[in-house]
C-alpha positions as CSV (number, residue, x, y, z in Angstrom):
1,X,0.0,0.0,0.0
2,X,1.5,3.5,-1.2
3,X,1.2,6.5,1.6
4,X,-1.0,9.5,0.5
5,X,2.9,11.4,0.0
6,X,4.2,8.7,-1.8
7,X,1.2,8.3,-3.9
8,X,1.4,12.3,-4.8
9,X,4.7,12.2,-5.9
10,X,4.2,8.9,-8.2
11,X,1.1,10.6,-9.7
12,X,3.1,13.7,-10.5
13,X,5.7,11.8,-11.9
14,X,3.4,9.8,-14.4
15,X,1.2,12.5,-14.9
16,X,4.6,14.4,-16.4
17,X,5.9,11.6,-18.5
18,X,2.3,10.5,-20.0
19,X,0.6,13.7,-20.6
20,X,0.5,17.0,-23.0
21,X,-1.8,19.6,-22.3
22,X,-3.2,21.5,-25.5
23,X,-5.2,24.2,-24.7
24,X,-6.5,26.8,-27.4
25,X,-8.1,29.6,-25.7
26,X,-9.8,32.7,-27.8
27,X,-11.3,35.7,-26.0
28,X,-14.1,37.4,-27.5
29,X,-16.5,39.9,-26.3
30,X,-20.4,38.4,-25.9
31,X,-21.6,40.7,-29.1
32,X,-19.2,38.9,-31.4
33,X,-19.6,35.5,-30.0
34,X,-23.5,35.8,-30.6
35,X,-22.7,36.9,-34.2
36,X,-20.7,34.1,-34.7
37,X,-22.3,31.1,-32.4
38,X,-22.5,28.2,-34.8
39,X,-19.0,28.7,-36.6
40,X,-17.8,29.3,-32.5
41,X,-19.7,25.6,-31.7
42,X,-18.0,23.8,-34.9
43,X,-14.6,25.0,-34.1
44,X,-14.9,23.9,-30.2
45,X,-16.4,20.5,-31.5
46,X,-13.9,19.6,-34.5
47,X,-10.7,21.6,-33.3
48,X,-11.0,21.5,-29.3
49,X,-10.6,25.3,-29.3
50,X,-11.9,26.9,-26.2
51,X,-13.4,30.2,-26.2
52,X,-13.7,32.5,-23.4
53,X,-16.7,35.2,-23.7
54,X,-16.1,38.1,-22.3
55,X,-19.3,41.0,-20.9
56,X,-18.2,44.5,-20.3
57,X,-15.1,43.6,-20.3
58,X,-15.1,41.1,-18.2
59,X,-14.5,37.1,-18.0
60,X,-18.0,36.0,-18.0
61,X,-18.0,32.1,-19.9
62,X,-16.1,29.7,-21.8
63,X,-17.7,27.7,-24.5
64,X,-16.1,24.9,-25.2
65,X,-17.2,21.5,-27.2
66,X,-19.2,18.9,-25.3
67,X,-16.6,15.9,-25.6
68,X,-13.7,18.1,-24.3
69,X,-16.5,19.5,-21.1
70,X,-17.4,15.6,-20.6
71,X,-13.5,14.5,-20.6
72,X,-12.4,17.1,-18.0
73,X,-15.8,15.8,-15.7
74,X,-14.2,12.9,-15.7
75,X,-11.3,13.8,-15.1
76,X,-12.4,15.8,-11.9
77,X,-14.3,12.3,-11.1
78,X,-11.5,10.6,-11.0
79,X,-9.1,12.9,-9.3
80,X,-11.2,13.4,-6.7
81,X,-11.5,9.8,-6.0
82,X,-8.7,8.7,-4.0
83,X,-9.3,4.8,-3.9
84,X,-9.5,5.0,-8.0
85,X,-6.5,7.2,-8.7
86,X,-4.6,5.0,-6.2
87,X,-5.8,2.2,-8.6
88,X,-4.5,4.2,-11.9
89,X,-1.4,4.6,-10.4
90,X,-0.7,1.4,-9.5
91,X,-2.2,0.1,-12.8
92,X,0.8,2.4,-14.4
93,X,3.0,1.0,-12.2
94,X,2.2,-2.4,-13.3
95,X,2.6,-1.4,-16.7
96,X,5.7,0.3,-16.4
97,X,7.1,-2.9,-14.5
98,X,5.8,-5.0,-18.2
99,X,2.7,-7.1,-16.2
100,X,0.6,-6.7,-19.4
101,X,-1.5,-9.2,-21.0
102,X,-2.2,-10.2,-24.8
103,X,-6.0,-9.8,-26.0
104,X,-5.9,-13.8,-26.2
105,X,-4.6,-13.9,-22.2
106,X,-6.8,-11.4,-21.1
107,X,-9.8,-13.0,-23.0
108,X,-8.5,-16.3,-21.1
109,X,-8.1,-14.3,-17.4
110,X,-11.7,-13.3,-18.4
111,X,-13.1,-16.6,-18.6
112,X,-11.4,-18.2,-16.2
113,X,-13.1,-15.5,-14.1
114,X,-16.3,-16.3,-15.4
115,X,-17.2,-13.5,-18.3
116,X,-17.6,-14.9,-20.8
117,X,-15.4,-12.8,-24.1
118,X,-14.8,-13.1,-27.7
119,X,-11.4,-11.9,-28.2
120,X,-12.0,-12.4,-32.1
């Protein structure tokens, strides 16, 4: 069992080697956003762009398309969830360490556990 301080520091560290962050932000006051809505929506849907919608001046939304709003509610999810990002990171440990299994061994583990797969 990892401590909480151990576990930190080994999600930092895969965190760092297995991730990019992309993040295209556009700021655009609320007028021009209306005006341009449905080319705004495409862009955030086909090209992950973000948009940040400014009102008087002033930060007041972000549209953004509904794939990239559901990945980063999961993400939350599971970073707030201490028992299952223990589990990720020990799952990337494992891997790291080479226990990995073949479709036709985990298709085996699978029945052997009782469900039932076609790893065809």
């Amino acid at each position: 069992m990892v401590n909480l301080e151990q576990h930190n520091e080994n999600a930092d560290r895969i965190f760092n080697q297995n991730s990019a962050i992309i993040m295209y932000m556009t700021t655009l006051p609320i007028a021009d956003a209306r005006a341009q809505l449905s080319k705004l929506v495409d862009e955030a849907s086909s090209t992950h762009e973000r948009f940040e919608i400014t009102k008087n001046g002033h930060r007041a939304a972000v549209l953004m398309g509904a794939d990239d709003y559901d990945t980063m509610r999961e993400t939350i999810a599971v970073l707030s969830d201490s028992t299952l990002l223990l589990a990720h990171q020990e799952g990337m440990q494992a891997l790291s360490e080479g226990d990995v299994l073949n479709a036709d061994q985990l298709a085996e583990a699978m029945t052997s556990a009782g469900r039932g797969v076609d790893a065809k």
